[in-house]
mmCIF file of the N, C-alpha and C atoms, coordinates in Angstrom:
data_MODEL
# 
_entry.id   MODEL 
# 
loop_
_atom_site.group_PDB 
_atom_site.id 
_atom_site.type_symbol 
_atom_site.label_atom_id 
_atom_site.label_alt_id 
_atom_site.label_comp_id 
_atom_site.label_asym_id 
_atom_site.label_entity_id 
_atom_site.label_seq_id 
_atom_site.pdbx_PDB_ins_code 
_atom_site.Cartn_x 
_atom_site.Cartn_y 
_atom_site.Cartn_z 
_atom_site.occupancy 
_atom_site.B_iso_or_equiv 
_atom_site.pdbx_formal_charge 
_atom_site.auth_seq_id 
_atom_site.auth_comp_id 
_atom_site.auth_asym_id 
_atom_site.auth_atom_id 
_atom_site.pdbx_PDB_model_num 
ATOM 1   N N  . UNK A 1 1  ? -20.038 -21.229 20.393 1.00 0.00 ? 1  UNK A N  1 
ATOM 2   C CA . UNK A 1 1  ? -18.759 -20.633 20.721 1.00 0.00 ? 1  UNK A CA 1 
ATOM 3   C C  . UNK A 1 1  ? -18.384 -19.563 19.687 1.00 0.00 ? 1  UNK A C  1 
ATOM 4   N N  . UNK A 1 2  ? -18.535 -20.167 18.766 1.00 0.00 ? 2  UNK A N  1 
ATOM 5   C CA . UNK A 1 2  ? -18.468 -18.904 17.422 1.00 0.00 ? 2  UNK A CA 1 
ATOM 6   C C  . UNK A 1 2  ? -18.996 -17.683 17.271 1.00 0.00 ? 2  UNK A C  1 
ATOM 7   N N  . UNK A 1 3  ? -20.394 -17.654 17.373 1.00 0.00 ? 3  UNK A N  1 
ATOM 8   C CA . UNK A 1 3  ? -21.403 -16.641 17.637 1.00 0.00 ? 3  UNK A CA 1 
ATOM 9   C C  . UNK A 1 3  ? -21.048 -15.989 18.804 1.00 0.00 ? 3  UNK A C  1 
ATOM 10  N N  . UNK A 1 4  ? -20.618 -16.605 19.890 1.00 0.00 ? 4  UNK A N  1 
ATOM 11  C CA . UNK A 1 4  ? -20.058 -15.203 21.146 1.00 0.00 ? 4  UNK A CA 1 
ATOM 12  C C  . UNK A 1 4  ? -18.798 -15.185 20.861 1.00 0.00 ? 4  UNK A C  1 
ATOM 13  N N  . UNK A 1 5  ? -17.758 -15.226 19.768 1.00 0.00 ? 5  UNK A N  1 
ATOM 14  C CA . UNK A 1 5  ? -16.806 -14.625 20.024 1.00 0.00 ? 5  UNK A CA 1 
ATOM 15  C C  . UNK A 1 5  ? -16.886 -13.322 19.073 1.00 0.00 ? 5  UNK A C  1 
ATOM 16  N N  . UNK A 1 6  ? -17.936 -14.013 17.438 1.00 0.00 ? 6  UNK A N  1 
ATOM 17  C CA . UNK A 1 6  ? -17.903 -13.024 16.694 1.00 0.00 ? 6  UNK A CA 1 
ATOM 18  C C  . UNK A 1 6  ? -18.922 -11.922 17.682 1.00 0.00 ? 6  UNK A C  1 
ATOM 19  N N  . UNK A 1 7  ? -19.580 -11.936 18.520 1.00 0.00 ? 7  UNK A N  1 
ATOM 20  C CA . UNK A 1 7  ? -20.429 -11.182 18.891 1.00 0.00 ? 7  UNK A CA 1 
ATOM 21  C C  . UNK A 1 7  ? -19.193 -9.458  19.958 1.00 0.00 ? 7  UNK A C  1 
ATOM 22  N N  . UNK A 1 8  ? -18.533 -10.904 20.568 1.00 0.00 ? 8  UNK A N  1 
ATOM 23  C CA . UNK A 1 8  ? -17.680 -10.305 21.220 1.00 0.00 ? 8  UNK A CA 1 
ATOM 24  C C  . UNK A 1 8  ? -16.579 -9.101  20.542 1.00 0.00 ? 8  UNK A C  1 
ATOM 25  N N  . UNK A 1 9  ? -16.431 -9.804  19.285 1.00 0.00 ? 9  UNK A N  1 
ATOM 26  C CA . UNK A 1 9  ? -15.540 -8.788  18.193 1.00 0.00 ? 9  UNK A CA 1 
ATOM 27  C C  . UNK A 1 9  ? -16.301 -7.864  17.690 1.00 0.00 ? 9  UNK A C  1 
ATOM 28  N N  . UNK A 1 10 ? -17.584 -8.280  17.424 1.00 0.00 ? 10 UNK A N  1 
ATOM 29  C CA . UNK A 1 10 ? -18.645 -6.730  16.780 1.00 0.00 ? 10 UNK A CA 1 
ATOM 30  C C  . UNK A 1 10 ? -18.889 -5.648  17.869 1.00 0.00 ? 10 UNK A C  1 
ATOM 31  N N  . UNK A 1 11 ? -18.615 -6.130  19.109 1.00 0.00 ? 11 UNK A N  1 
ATOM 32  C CA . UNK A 1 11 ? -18.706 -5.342  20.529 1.00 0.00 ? 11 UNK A CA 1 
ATOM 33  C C  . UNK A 1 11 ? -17.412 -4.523  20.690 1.00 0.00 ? 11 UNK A C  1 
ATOM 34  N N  . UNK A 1 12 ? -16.191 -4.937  20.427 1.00 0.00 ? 12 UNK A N  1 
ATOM 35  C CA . UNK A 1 12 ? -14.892 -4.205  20.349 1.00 0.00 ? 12 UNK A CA 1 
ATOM 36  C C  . UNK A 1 12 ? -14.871 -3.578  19.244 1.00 0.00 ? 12 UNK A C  1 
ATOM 37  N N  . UNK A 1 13 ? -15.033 -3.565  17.831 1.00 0.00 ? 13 UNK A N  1 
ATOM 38  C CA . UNK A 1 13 ? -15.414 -3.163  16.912 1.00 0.00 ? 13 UNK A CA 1 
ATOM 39  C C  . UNK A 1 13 ? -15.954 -1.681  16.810 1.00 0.00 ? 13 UNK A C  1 
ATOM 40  N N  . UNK A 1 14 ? -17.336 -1.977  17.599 1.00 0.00 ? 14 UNK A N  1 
ATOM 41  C CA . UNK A 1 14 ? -18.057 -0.725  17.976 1.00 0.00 ? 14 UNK A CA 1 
ATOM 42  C C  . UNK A 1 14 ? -17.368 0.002   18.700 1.00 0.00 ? 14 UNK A C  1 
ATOM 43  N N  . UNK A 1 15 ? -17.044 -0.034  19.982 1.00 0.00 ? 15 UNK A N  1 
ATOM 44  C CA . UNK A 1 15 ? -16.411 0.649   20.816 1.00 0.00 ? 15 UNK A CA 1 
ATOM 45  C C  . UNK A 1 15 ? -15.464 1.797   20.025 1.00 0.00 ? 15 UNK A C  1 
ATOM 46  N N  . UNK A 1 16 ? -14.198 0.515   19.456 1.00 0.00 ? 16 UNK A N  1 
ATOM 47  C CA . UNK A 1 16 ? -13.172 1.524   18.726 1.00 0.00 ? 16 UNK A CA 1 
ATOM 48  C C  . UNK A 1 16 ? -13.432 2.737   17.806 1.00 0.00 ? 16 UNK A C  1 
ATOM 49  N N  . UNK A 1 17 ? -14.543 1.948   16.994 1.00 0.00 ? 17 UNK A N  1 
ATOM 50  C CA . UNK A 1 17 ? -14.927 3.104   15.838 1.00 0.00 ? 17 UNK A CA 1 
ATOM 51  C C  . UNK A 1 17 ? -15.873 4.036   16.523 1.00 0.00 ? 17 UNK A C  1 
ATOM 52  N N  . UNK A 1 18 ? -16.773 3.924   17.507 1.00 0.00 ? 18 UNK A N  1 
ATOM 53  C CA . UNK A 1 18 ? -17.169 5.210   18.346 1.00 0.00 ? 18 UNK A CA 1 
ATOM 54  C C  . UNK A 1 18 ? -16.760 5.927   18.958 1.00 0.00 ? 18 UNK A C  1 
ATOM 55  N N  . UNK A 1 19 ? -16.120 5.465   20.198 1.00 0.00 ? 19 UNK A N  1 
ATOM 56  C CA . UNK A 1 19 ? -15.162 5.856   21.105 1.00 0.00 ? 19 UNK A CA 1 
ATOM 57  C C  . UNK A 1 19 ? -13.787 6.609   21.213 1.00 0.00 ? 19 UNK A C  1 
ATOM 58  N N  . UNK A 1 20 ? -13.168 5.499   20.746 1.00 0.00 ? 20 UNK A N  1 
ATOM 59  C CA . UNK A 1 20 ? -11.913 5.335   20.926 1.00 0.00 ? 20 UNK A CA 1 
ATOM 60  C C  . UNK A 1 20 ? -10.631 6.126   19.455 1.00 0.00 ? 20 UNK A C  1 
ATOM 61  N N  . UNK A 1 21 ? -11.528 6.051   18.471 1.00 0.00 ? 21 UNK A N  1 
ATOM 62  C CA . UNK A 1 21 ? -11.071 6.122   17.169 1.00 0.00 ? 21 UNK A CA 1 
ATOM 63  C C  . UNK A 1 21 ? -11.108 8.188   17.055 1.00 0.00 ? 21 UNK A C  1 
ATOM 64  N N  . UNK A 1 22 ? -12.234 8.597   17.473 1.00 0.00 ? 22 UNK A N  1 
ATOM 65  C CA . UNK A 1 22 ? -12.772 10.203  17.423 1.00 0.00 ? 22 UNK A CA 1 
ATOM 66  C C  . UNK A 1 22 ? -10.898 10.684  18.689 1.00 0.00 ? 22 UNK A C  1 
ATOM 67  N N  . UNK A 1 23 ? -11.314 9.999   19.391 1.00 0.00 ? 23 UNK A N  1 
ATOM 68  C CA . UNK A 1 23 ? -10.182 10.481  20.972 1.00 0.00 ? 23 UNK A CA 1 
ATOM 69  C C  . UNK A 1 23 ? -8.766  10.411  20.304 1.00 0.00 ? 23 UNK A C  1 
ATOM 70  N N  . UNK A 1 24 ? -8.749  9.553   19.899 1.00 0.00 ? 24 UNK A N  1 
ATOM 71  C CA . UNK A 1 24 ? -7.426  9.180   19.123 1.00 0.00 ? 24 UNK A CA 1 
ATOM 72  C C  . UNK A 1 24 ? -7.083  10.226  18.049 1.00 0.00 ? 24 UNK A C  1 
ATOM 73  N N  . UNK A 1 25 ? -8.126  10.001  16.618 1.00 0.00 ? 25 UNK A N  1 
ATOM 74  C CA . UNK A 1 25 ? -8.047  11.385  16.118 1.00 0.00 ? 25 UNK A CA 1 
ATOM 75  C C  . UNK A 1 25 ? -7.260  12.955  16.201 1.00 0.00 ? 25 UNK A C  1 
ATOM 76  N N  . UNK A 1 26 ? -8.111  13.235  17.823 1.00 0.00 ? 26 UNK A N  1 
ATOM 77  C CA . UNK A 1 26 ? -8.078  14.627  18.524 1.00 0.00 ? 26 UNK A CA 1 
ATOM 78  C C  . UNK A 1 26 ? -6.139  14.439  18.677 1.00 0.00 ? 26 UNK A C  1 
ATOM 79  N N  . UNK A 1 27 ? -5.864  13.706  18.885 1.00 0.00 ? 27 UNK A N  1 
ATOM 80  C CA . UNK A 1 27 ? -4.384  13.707  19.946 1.00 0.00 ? 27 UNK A CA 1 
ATOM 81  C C  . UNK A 1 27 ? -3.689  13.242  18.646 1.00 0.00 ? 27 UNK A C  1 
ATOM 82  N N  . UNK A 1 28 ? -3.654  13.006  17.489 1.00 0.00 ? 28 UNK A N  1 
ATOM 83  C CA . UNK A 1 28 ? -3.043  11.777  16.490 1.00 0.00 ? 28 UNK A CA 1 
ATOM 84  C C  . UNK A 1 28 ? -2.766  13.348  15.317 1.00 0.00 ? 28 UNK A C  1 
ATOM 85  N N  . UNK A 1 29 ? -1.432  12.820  14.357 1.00 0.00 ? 29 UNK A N  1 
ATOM 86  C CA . UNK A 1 29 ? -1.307  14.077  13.182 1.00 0.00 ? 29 UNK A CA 1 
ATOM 87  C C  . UNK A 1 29 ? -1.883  12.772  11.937 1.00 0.00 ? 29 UNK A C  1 
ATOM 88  N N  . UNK A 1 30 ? -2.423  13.468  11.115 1.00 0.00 ? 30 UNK A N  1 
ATOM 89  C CA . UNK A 1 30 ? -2.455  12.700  9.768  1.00 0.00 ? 30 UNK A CA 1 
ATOM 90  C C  . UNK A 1 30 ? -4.027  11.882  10.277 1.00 0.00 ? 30 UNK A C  1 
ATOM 91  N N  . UNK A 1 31 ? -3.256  10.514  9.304  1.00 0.00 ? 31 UNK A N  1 
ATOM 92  C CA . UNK A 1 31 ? -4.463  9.370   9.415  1.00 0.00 ? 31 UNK A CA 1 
ATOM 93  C C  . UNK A 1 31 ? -4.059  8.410   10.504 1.00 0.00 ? 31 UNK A C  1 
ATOM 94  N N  . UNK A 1 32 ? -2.817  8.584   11.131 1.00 0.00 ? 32 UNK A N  1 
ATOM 95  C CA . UNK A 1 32 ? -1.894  7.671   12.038 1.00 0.00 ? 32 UNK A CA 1 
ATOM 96  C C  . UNK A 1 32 ? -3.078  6.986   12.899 1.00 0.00 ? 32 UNK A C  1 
ATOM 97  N N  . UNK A 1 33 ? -3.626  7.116   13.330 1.00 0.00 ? 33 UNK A N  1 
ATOM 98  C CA . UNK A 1 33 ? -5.091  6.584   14.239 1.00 0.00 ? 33 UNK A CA 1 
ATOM 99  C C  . UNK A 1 33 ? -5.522  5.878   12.754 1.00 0.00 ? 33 UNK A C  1 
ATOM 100 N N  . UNK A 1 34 ? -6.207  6.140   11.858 1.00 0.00 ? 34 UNK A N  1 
ATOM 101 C CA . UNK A 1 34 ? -6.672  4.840   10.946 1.00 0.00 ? 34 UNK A CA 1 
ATOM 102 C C  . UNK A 1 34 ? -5.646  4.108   11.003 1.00 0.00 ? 34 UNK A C  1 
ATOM 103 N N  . UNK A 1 35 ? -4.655  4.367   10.610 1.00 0.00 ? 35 UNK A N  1 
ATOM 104 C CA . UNK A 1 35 ? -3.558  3.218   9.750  1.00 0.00 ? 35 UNK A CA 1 
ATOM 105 C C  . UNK A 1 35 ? -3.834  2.341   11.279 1.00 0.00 ? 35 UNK A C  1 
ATOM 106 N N  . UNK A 1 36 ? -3.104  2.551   12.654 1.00 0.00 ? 36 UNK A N  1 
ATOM 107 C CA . UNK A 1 36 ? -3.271  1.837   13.485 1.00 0.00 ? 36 UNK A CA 1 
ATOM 108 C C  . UNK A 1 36 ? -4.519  0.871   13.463 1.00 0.00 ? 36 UNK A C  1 
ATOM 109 N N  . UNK A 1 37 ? -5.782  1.643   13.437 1.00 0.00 ? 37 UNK A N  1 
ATOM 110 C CA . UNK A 1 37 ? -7.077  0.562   13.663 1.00 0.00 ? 37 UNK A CA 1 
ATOM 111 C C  . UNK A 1 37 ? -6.841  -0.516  12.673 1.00 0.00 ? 37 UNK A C  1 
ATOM 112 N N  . UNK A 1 38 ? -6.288  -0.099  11.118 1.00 0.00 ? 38 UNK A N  1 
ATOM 113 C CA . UNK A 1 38 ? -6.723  -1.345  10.284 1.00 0.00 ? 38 UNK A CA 1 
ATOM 114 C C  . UNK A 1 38 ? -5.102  -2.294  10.420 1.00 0.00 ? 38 UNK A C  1 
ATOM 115 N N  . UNK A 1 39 ? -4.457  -1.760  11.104 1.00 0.00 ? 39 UNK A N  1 
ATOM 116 C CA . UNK A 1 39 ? -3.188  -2.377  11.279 1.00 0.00 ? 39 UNK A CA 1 
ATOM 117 C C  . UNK A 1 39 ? -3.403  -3.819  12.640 1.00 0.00 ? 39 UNK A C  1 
ATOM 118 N N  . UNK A 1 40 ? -3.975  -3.057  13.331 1.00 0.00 ? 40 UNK A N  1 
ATOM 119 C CA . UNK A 1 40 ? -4.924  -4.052  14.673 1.00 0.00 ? 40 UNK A CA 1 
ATOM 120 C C  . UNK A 1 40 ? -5.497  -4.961  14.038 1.00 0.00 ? 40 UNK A C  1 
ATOM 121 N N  . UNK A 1 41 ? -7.038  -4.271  13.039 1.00 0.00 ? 41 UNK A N  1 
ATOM 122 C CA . UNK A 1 41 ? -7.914  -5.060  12.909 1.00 0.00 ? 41 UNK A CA 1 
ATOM 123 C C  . UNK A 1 41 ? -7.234  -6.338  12.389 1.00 0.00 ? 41 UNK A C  1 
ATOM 124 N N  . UNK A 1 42 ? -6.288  -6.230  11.271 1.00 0.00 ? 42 UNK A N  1 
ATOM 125 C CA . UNK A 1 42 ? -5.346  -6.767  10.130 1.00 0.00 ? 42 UNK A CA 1 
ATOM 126 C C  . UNK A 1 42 ? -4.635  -8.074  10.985 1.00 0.00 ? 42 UNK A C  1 
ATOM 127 N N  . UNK A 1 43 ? -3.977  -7.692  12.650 1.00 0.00 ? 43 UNK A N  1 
ATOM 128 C CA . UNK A 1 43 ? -3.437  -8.288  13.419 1.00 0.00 ? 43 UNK A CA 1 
ATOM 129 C C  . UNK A 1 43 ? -4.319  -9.833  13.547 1.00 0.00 ? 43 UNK A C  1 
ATOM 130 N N  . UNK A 1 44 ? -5.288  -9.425  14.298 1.00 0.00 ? 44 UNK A N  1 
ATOM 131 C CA . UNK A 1 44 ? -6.516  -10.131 15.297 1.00 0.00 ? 44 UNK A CA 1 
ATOM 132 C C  . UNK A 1 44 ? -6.966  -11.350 14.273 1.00 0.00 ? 44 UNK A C  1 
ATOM 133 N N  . UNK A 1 45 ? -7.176  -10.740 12.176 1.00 0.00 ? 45 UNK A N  1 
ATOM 134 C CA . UNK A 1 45 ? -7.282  -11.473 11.443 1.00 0.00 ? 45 UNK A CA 1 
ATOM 135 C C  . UNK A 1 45 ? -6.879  -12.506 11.346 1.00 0.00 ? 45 UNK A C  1 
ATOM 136 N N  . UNK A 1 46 ? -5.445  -11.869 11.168 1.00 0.00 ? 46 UNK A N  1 
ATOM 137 C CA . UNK A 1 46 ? -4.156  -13.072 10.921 1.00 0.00 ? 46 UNK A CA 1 
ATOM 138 C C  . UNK A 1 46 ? -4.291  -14.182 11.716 1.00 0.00 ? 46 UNK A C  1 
ATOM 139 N N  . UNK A 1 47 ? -4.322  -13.516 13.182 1.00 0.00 ? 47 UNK A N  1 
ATOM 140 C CA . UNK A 1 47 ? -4.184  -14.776 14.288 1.00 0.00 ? 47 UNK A CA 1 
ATOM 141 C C  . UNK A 1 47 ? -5.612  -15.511 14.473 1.00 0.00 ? 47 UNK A C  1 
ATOM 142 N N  . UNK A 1 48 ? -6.781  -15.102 14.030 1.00 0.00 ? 48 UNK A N  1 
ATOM 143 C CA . UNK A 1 48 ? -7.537  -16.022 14.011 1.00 0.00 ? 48 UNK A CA 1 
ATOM 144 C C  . UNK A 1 48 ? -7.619  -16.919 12.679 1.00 0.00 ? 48 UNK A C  1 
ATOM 145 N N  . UNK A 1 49 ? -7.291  -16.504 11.803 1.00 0.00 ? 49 UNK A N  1 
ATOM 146 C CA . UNK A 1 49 ? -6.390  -17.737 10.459 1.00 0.00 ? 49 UNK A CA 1 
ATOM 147 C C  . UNK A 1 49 ? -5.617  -18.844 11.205 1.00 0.00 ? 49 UNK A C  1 
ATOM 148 N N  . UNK A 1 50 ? -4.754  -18.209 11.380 1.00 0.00 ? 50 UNK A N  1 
ATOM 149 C CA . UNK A 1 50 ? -3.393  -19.140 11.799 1.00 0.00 ? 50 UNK A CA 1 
ATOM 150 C C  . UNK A 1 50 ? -3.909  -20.304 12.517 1.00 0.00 ? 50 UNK A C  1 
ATOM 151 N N  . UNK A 1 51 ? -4.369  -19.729 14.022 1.00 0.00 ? 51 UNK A N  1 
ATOM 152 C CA . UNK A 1 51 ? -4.996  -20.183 15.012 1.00 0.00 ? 51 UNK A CA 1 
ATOM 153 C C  . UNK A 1 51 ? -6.127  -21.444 15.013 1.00 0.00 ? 51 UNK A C  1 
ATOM 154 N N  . UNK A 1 52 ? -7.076  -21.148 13.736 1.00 0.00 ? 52 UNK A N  1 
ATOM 155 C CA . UNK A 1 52 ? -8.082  -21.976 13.470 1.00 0.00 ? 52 UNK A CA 1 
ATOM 156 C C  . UNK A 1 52 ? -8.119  -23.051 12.527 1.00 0.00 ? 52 UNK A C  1 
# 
């Protein structure tokens, strides 16, 4: 169960920082697109702490 969820998170992971992160960039002033990703990533952390 562990191994496909971390698998599942290295799969969203990728996406963002390929994809999603460049697009964001283009349309975003500043670093506002980083701060968001590590503000997410930071999120997802927490709640799998809490959670587990």
């Amino acid at each position: 169960m562990v191994v496909a969820l971390g698998a599942v998170a290295g799969s969203m992971a990728f996406i963002c920082l390929d994809e999603l992160l460049p697009t964001a960039r283009e349309y975003s002033t500043g670093h506002l697109a980083i701060y968001g990703l590590i503000a997410g990533m930071g999120a997802m952390a927490t709640s799998l702490v809490l959670l587990m």
